[in-house]
C-alpha positions, 0 to 999 in steps of 0.5 A: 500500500502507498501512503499519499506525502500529507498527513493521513491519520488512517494510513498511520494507525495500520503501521505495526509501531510496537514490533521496534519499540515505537519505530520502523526501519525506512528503507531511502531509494533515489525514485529515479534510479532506484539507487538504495541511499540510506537506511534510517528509523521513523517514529510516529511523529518523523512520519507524520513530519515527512507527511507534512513537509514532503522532506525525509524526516526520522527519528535520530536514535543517537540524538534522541530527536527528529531530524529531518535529512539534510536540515544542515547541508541543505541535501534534503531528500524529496518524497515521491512516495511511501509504501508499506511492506507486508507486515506493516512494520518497514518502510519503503520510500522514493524519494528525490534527493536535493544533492549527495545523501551520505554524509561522506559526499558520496550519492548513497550510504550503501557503496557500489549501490546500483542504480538505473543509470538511464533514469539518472540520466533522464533526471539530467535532461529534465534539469538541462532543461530547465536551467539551460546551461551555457555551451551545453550540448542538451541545451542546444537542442531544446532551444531548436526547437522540437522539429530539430529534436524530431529531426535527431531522433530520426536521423540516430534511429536510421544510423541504429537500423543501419549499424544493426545491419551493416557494422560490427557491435560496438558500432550498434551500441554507439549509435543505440546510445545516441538514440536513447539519448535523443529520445530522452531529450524529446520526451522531455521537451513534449514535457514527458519522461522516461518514467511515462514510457514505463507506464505504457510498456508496463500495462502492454506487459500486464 
């Protein structure tokens, strides 16, 4: 079951908070790259923090108190979504995170966590496009407009055809990169994402 990100009393009493003395493990994974990034403890009062903040929040065994990811170095962690497992005593949370979630700098707590690199990527064209970076590549292409993308999209879907056919493996994963690449980018500027071709090939799937 999800929990929507907004305080929900109904969905907070069906959560089993006697099995770990009044918390739960939250299980933290990026909602893009499905990265595990850190494991921490919620109590009552952190959930419904995070319910009403819509950052991260636990209870900090150590100090004894709330603490909301990254209320000092500013790299929150955005929820997306809350789910509970079977048992109702662990969590399972995506969330965004606004920069490195380890307190060593590094992106998850879990080293050589995997991760989807192409949702990683899809997240770097969406902020690409918003902040339209100076002598970016990507930047290029969403201020030509989306006939130029279309055009691109066309030209590495030929070049994958013909590689595919023609030239040797190494060859055909280039120009297959090329084409995922310029796929992402048109999504986004159609103001879609990778997440949304997914959906279409998960229910096809079902």
């Amino acid at each position: 079951m999800s929990i929507d990100v907004r305080p929900s009393p109904q969905a907070l009493e069906t959560l089993d908070w006697d099995k770990g003395d009044g918390l739960l493990p939250a299980v933290v994974q990026d909602a893009d790259t499905l990265q595990v990034l850190m494991l921490g403890y919620v109590s009552a009062e952190s959930l419904a923090a995070t319910l009403a903040i819509g950052h991260m929040t636990f209870f900090s065994r150590s100090k004894q108190r709330l603490w909301t990811k990254g209320e000092q170095s500013g790299n929150v962690l955005v929820v997306q979504s809350i789910s509970v497992d079977c048992d109702a005593d662990t969590l399972l949370v995506l969330a965004r995170p606004a920069g490195p979630t380890c307190h060593t700098g590094a992106e998850s707590c879990f080293d050589g966590a995997p991760k989807d690199f192409l949702g990683g990527l899809d997240q770097l064209v969406a902020v690409r496009e918003a902040l339209r970076p100076s002598g970016s590549y990507t930047t290029s292409l969403f201020e030509g407009g989306i006939r130029r993308i279309a055009q691109k999209v066309g030209e590495e879907g030929v070049e994958t055809a013909l590689a595919g056919v023609a030239q040797d493996d190494e060859a055909l994963l280039g120009e297959a990169s090329d084409l995922l690449y310029h796929l992402l980018v048109l999504l986004r500027a159609r103001g879609l994402s990778l997440e949304d071709a997914r959906d279409v090939l998960e229910k096809r799937h079902r």
